[in-house]
C-alpha positions in Angstrom: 5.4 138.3 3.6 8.4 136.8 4.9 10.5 139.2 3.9 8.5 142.2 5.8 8.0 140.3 8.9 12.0 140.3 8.9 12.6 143.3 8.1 9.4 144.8 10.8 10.8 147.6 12.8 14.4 147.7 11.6 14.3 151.0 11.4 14.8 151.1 7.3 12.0 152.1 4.8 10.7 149.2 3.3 10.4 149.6 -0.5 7.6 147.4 -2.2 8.0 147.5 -5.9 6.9 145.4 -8.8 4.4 146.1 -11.8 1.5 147.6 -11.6 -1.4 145.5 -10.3 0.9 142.6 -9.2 -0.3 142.7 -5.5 1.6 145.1 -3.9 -1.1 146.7 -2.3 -2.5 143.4 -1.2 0.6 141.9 -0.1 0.6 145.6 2.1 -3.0 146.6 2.8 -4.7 143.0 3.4 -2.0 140.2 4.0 0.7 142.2 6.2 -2.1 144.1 8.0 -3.6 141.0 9.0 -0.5 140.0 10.3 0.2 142.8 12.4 -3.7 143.0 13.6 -3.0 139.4 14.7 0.6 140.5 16.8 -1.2 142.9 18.8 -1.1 146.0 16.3 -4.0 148.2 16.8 -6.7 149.1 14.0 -5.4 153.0 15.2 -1.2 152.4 15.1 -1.6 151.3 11.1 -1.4 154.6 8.8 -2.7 154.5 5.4 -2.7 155.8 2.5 -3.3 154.6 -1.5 -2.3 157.7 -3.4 -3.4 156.2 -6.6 -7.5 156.6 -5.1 -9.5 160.0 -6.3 -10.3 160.2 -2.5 -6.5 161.2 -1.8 -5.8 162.9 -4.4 -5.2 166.1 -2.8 -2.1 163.6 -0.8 -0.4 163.7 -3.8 1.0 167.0 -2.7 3.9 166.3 -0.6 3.1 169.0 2.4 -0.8 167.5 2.5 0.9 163.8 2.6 3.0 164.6 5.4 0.4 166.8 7.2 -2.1 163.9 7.3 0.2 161.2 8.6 1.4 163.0 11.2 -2.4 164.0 12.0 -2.8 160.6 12.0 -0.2 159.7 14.9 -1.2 162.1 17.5 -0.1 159.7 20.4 4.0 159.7 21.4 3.7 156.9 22.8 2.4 154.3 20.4 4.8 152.8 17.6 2.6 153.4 14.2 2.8 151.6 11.0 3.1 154.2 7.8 1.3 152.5 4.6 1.8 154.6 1.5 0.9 153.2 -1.6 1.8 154.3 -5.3 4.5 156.8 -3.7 5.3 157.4 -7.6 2.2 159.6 -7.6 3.4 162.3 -4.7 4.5 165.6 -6.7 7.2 167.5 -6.6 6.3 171.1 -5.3 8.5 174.7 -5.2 10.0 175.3 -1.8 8.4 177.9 -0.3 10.9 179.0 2.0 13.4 179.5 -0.7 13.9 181.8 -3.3 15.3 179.0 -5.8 12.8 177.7 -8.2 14.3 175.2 -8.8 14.6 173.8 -5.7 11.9 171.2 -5.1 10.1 169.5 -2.0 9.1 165.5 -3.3 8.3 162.5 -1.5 11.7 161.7 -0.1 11.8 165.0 2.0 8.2 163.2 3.4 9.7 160.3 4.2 13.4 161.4 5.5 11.1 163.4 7.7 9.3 160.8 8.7 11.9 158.7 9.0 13.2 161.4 12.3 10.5 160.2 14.2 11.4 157.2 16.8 7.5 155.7 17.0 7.1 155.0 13.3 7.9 152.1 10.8 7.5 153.2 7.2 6.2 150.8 4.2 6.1 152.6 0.4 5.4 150.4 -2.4 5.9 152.5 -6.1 5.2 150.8 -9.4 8.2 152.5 -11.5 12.2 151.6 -10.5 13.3 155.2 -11.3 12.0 155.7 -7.7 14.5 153.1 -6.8 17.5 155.4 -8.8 21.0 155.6 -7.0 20.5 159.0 -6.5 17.4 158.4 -4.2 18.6 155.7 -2.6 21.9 157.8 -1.6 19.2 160.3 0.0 17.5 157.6 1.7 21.2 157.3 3.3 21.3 153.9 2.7 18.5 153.1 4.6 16.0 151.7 2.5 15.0 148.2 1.9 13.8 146.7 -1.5 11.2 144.1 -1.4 10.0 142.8 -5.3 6.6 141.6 -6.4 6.1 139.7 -9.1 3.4 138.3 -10.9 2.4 134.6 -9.6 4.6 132.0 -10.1 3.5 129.1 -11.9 3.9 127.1 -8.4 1.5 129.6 -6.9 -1.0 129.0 -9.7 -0.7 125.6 -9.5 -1.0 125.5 -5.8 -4.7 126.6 -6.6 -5.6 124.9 -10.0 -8.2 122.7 -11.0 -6.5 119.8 -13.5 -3.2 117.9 -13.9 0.3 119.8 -14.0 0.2 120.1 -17.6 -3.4 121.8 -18.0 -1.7 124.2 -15.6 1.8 124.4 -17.6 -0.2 125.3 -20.9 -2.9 128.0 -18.8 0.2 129.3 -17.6 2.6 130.4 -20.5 -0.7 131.4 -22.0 -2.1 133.7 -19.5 0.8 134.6 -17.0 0.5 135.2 -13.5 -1.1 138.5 -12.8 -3.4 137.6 -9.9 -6.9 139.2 -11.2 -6.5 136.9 -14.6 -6.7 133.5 -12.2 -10.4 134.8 -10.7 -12.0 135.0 -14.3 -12.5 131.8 -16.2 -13.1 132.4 -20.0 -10.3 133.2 -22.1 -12.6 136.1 -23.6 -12.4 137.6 -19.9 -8.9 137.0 -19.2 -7.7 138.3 -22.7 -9.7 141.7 -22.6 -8.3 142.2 -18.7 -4.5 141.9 -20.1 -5.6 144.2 -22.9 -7.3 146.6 -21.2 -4.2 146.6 -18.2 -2.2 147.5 -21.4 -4.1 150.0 -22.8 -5.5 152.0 -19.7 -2.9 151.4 -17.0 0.5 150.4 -18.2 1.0 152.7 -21.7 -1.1 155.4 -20.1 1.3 155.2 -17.3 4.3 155.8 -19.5 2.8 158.3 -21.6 1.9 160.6 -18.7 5.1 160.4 -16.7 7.6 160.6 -19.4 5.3 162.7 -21.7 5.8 161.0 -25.0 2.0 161.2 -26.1 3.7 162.2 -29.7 5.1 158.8 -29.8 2.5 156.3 -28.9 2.2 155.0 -32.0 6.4 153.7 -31.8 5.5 152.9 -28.1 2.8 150.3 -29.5 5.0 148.7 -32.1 7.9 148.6 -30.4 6.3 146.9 -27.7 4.9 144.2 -30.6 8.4 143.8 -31.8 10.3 143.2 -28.2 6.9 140.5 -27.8 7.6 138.7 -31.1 11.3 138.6 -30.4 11.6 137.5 -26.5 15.0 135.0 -26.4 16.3 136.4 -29.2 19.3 138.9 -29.4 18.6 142.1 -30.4 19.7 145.8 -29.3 18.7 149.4 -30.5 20.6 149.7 -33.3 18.8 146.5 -34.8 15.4 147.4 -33.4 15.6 150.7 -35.4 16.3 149.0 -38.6 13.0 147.5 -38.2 11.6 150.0 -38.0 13.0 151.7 -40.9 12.3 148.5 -43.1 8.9 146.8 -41.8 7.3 150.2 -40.6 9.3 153.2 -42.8 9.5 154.3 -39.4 12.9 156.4 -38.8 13.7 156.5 -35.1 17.2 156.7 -33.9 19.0 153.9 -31.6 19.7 156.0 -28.8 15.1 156.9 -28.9 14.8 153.6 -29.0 16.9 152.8 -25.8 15.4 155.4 -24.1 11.7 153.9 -24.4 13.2 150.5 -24.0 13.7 152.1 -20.5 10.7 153.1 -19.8 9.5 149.7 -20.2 11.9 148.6 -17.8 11.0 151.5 -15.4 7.7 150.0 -15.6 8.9 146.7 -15.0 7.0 145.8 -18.2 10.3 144.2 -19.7 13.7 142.7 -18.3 16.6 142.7 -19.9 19.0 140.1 -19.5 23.2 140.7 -20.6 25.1 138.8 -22.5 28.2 137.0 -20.7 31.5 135.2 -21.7 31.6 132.2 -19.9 35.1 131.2 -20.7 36.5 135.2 -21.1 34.5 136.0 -17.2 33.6 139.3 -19.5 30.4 141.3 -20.1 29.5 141.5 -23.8 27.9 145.2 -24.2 25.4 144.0 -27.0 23.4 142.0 -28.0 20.8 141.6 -25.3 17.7 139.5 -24.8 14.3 141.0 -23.5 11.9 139.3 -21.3 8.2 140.4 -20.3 7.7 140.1 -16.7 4.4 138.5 -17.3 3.7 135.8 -20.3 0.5 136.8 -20.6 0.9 140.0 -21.0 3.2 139.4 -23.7 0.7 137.2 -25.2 -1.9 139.7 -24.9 0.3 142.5 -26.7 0.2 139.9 -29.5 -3.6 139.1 -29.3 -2.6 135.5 -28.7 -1.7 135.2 -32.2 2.3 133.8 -31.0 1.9 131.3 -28.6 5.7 129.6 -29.4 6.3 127.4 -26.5 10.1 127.3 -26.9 10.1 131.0 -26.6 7.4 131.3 -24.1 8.9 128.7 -22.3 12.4 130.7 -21.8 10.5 133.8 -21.1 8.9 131.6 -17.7 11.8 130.2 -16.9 14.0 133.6 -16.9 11.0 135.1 -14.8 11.0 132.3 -11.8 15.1 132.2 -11.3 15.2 136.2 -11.2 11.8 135.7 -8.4 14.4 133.0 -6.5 16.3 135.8 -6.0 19.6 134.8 -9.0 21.2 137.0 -11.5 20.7 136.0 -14.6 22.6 136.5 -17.9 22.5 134.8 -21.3 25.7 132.8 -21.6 28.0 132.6 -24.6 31.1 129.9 -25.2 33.6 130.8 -28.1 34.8 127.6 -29.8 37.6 127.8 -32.4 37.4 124.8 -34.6 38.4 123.9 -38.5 36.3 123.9 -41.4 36.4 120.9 -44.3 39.5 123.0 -46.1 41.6 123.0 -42.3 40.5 127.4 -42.0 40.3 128.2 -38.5 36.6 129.3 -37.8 35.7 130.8 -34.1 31.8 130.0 -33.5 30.0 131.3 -30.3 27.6 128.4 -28.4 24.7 130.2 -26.9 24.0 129.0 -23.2 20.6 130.3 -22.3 20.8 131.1 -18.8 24.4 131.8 -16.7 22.8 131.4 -12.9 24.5 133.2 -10.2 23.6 133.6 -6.8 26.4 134.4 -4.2 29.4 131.7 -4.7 26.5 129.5 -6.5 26.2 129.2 -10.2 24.3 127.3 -12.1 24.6 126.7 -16.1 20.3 126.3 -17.6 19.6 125.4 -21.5 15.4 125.5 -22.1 14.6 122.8 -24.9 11.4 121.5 -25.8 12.3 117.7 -26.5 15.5 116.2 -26.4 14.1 112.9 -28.0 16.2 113.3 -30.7 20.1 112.3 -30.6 21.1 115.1 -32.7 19.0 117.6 -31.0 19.9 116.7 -28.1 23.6 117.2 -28.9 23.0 120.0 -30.1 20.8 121.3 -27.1 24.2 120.6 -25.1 26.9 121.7 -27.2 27.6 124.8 -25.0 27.2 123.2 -21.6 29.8 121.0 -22.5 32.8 123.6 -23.6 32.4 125.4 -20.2 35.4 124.6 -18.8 34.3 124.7 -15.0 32.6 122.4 -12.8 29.3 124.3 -11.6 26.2 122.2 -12.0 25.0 122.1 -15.7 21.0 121.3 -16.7 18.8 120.9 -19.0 14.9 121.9 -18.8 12.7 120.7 -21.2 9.1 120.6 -22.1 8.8 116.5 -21.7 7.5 114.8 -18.6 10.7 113.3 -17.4 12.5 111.8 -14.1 15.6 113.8 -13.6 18.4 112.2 -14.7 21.9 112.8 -15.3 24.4 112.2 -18.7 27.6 110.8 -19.2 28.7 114.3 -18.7 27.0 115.0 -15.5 24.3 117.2 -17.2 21.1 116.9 -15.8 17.7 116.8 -17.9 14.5 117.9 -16.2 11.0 118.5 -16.9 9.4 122.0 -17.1 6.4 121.5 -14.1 9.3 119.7 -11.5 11.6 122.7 -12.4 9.0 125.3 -11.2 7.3 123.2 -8.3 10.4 122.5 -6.5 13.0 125.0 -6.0 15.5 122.4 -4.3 16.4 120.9 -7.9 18.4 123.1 -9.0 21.0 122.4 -6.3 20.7 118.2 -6.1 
């Protein structure tokens, strides 16, 4: 909300994206519509349109869309407000003006037009990044705004929740964020909705746009496979190896890369590089996978996988990327000696390498430091980094932050998530 009211009338398309049923439209439709009815926006100045409703289907065409806006703004002199929702849906038509088949009229040529028009301000949300490519953003000329919705945070749910912050914690890596599951109350209701926004929204989606029906099957299991693997390294090559030897399923890397990105596209699944800390390089593969939503990841897996340490990473990857960070998986080469005096190089995994502007921020996720050893061990990497950007530690126990001999500080997963100023103390 904040970030449209910034951005109101600044003459850029504001670009609502996120996963499918995340609140984008209500965020749009209900919150921000309020909020211009209550600046003295009139019921008639706010245009809109949800493209993904059989009542506009016919909208979907990109000549009906535009003709019924501008229908819809008959008066010069009033500034409107342009809602379009789903934009993802418009087609792409033939030009009928030109003899070039191949030349196409799609939703940017709506908007750009649009766009020409000095009494409109123009809102779009879309549930697929490709809509966000560099090539349309070059035809937007540069003049479209990105605004991200994600599931709930876990200090959103908590904000509303009925028991102590660790009923909440446990509710939470369990059934993620997406708002509908927080309105139903068994968990027979809230694991047939994550199913069913599986089965009949999110893979239907994929299958239609990138018409891969053929392949649902791979679709399905590789899905499983990227749930039962979140935090660990893995990359296409590896993932079609599975296949080959759990499934007798051949599928080549580069297919498997491919569908990986539709997930992605989807914003079913993140993906999160690996970086040399003490090299300042890029390590192409392996990568880690996150799902944007816990719960749906635990829903893929009819909650069969609940491993907190894993589930636990996943959250924690989620909330810094909704603060607005960059966030890679770390690595720390050490060269030491084995017991004979051979030179051995080992590679320390840091979890999370933080960046945000000229801030950065080094995060290991543990479940229990209680032991001396494991606790060590937990901070073996953090350690080696040979810089002096703030270094922590998030685990599962109820704790009062505290710092190390080394200036590492330990802090507990529900104070990590309710207040966003610890990172920086």
């Amino acid at each position: 909300m904040n970030q449209l009211i910034r951005k109101k009338d600044n003459g850029r398309i504001k670009v609502i994206t996120g996963l499918r049923r995340s609140g984008k439209s209500y965020l749009l439709f209900t919150l921000y519509r309020q909020y211009l009815l209550e600046n003295g926006i009139g019921e008639d100045q706010i245009v809109g349109l949800a493209l993904d409703e059989i009542d506009n289907a016919k909208y979907c065409n990109p000549f009906e869309l535009n003709k019924v806006i501008k229908e819809r703004m008959p008066d010069q002199n009033k500034r409107y407000y342009v809602f379009i929702d789903e934009i993802q849906f418009v087609t792409e038509v033939p030009n009928p003006y030109l003899d070039n088949p191949d030349e196409k009229i799609t939703f940017i040529d709506v908007i750009l037009g649009l766009m020409k028009l000095p009494n409109t301000d123009i809102y779009v949300t879309g549930s697929n990044s490709k809509m966000l490519s560099s090539d349309i953003l070059t035809q937007f000329r540069d003049r479209g705004d990105e605004i991200r919705v994600n599931p709930l945070s876990f200090a959103e749910v908590y904000e509303h929740y009925q028991g102590d912050k660790r009923g909440a914690w446990r509710d939470y890596y369990t059934y993620g964020g997406m708002p509908l599951v927080w309105t139903l109350e068994s968990h027979e209701e809230r694991s047939r909705y994550l199913w069913d926004l599986f089965n009949r929204t999110y893979i239907k989606d994929v299958l239609e746009r990138h018409q891969v029906n053929n392949d649902e099957e791979v679709l399905e299991i590789l899905l499983n496979v990227l749930a039962s693997g979140i935090g660990s390294l893995t990359n296409p090559k590896r993932l079609s190896d599975t296949f080959a030897s759990e499934r007798q399923i051949r599928i080549a890397p580069d297919t498997i890369d491919r569908y990986i990105g539709f997930f992605m596209e989807a914003f079913l699944i993140q993906k999160a590089e690996r970086y040399d800390v003490k090299g300042r390089k890029y390590i192409r593969t392996p990568v880690k996978y996150y799902y944007s939503d816990p719960g749906l990841r635990n829903a893929r897996l009819g909650f069969r996988q609940l491993e907190e340490t894993h589930l636990m990473e996943n959250v924690l990857y989620n909330d810094l990327v909704r603060r607005g960070f960059d966030v890679d998986v770390g690595v720390v080469e050490q060269n030491t000696r084995d017991d004979t005096g051979k030179k051995i190089r080992r590679q320390l995994e840091v979890d999370f390498v933080v960046n945000r502007g000229d801030e950065r921020y080094y995060i290991q996720s543990a479940l229990s430091i209680a032991d001396p050893d494991r606790r060590e061990q937990e901070i073996a990497s953090l350690i080696k980094i040979p810089d002096s950007f703030k270094k922590m530690v998030v685990i599962k126990d109820y704790v009062k932050p505290w710092r190390d001999d080394h200036g590492i500080q330990y802090v507990g997963i529900e104070d990590f998530l309710l207040d966003e100023g610890l990172i920086s103390q």
